[in-house]
MIPAFI-972376 format. One record per residue (C-alpha): x, y, z. Coordinates in Angstrom, 3 decimals, decimal comma, always signed. Layout:
! residues N
R         c1         c2         c3
R          X          Y          Z
...
! end
This chain:
! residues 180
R         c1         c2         c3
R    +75,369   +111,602    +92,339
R    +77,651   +109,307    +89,835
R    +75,264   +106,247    +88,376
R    +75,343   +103,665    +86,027
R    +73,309   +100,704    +85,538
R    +75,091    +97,306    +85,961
R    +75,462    +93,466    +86,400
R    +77,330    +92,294    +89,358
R    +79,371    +89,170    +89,266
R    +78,964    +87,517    +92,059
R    +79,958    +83,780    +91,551
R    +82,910    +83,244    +93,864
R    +84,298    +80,792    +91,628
R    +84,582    +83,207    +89,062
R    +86,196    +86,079    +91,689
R    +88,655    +83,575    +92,840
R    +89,755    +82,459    +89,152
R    +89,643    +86,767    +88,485
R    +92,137    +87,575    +91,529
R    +94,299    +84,799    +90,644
R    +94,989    +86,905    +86,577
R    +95,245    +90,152    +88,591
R    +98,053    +88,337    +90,718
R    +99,406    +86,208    +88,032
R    +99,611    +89,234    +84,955
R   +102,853    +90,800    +85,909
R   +101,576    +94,683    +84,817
R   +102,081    +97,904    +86,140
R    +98,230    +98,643    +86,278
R    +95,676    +99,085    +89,343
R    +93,868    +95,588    +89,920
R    +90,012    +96,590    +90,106
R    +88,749    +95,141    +93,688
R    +86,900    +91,738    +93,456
R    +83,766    +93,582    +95,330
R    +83,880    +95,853    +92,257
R    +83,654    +93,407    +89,348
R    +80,570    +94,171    +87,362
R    +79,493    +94,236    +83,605
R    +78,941    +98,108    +83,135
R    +75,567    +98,289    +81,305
R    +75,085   +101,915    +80,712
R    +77,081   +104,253    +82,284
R    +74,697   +107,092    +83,450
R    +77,170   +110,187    +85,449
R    +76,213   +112,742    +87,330
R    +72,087   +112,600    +88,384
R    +70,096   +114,283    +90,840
R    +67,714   +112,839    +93,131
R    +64,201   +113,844    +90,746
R    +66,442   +112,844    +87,755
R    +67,669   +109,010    +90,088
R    +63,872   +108,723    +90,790
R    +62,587   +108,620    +87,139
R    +65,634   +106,306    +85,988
R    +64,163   +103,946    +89,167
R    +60,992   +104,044    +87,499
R    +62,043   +102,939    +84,023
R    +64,625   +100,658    +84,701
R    +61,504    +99,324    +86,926
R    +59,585    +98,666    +83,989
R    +61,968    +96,048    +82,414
R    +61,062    +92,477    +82,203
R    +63,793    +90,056    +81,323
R    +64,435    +85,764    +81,849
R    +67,613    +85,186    +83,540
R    +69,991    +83,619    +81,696
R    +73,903    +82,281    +82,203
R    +76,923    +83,937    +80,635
R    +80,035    +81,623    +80,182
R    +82,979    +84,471    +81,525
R    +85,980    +83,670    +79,593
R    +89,260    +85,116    +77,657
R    +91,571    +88,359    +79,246
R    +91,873    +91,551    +76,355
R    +92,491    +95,534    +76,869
R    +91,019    +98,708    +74,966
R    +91,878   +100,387    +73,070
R    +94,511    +97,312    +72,216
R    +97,225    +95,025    +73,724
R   +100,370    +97,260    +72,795
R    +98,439   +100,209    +74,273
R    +96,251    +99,708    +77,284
R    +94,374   +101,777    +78,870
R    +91,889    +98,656    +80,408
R    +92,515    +94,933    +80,982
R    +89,131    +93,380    +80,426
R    +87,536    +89,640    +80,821
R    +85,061    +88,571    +78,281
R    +82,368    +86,069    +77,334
R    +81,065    +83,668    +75,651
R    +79,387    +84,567    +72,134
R    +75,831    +83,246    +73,262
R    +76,252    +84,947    +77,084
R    +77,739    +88,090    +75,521
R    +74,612    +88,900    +73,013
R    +71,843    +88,063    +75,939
R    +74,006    +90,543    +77,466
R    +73,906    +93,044    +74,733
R    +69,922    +92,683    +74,281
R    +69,790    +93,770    +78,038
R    +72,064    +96,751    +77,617
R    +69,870    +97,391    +74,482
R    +66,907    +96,993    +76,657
R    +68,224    +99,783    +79,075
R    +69,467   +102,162    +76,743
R    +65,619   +101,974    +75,010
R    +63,861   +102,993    +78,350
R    +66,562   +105,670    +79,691
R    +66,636   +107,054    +76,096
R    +63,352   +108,390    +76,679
R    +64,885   +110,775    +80,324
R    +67,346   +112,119    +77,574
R    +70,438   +109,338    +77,997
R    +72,407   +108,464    +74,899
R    +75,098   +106,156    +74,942
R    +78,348   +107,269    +73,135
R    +79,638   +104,340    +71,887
R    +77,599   +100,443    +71,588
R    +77,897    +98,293    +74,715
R    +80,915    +95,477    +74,357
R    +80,381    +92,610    +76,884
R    +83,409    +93,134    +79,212
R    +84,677    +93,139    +82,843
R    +87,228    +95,267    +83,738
R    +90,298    +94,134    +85,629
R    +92,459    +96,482    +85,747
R    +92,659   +100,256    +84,822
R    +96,340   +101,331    +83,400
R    +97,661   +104,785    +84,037
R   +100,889   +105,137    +82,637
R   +101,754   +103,650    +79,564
R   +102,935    +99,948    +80,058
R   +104,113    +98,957    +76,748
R   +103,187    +96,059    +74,397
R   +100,766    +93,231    +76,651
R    +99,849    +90,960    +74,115
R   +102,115    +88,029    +74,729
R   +100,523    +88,104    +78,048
R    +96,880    +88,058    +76,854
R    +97,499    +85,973    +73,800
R    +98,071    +82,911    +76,877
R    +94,928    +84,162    +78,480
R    +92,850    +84,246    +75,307
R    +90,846    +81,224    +75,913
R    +91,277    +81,108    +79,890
R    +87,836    +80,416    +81,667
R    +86,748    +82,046    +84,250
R    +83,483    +80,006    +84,985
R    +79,288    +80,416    +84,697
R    +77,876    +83,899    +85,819
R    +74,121    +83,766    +85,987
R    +72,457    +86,366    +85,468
R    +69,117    +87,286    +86,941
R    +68,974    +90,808    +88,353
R    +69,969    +94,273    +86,544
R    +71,133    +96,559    +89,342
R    +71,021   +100,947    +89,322
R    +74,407   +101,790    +91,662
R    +75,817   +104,574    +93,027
R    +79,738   +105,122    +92,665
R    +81,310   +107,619    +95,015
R    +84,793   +108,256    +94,266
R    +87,685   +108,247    +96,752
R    +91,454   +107,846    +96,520
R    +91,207   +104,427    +97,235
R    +88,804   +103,411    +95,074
R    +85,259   +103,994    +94,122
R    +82,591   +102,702    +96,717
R    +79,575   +101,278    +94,958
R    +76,195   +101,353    +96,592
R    +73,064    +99,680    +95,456
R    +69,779   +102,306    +94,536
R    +67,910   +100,005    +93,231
R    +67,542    +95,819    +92,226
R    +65,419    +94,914    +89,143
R    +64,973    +90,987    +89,262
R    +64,426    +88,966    +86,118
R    +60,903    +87,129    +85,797
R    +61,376    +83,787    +87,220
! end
């Protein structure tokens, strides 16, 4: 089964302000579904079962406080005259407590063999671009500072993504909360 291990967002206010860029940014790109919207922490692939089970078990073992992450400013990868991904950020405080957690994760799946290939950037994607679009950044530079609203975060969450030509359908394995 496809995996990673992720953050949902789940404040409404933040979805609303989210669906309002996708319908506002004038791009030929696939909006990513509001039901979808997560911070990807680690990225895991294909699994099996044994191999799900023992990534259960050590994202288990993580402890964590929740915290709040201030979701703000609209950017793409690899840049804004070529996009492949139309991302939403944070805040500079939210975004490292983010990064420590992602840290966190990598540390305990590192030891089942996982490896990230490249360091963890605090984003949520909003749209995935196909075909080349041409130059975006006029479009983001008004979005730079645009807030989205207060995420908090207090649970780390081990999902299943099946694929399908509408979309991928996520699926929950497994919730770790933080320590209240």
């Amino acid at each position: 089964m496809r995996t990673f291990v992720a953050i949902e967002i789940d404040n409404q206010e933040i979805l609303d302000s989210i669906n309002k860029i996708q319908s506002k940014l004038k791009i030929k790109a696939k909006p990513i579904s509001t039901k979808n919207i997560h911070f990807t922490l680690f990225f895991l692939g294909e699994v099996s079962d044994s191999v799900s089970q023992k990534i259960q078990e050590a994202l288990g073992s993580i402890e964590f406080q929740p915290f709040e992450v201030c979701i703000r400013g609209v950017g793409a990868f690899p840049k804004p005259n070529f996009p492949r991904i139309v991302w939403v950020g944070t805040d500079n405080e939210g975004g490292k407590k983010l990064i420590e957690l992602a840290s966190v994760v990598e540390e305990r799946l590192s030891s089942l063999g996982f490896q990230k290939d490249k360091p963890f950037k605090p984003h949520v994607t909003i749209f995935r671009v196909k075909n080349k679009i041409g130059n975006i950044s006029d479009e983001l530079k008004k979005l730079e500072t645009y807030s989205f609203g207060i995420q908090k975060v207090s649970e780390i969450k081990f999902k299943k993504s099946v694929l399908t030509s509408d979309g991928p359908i996520y699926s929950d394995l497994q919730v770790v909360k933080a320590k209240q």
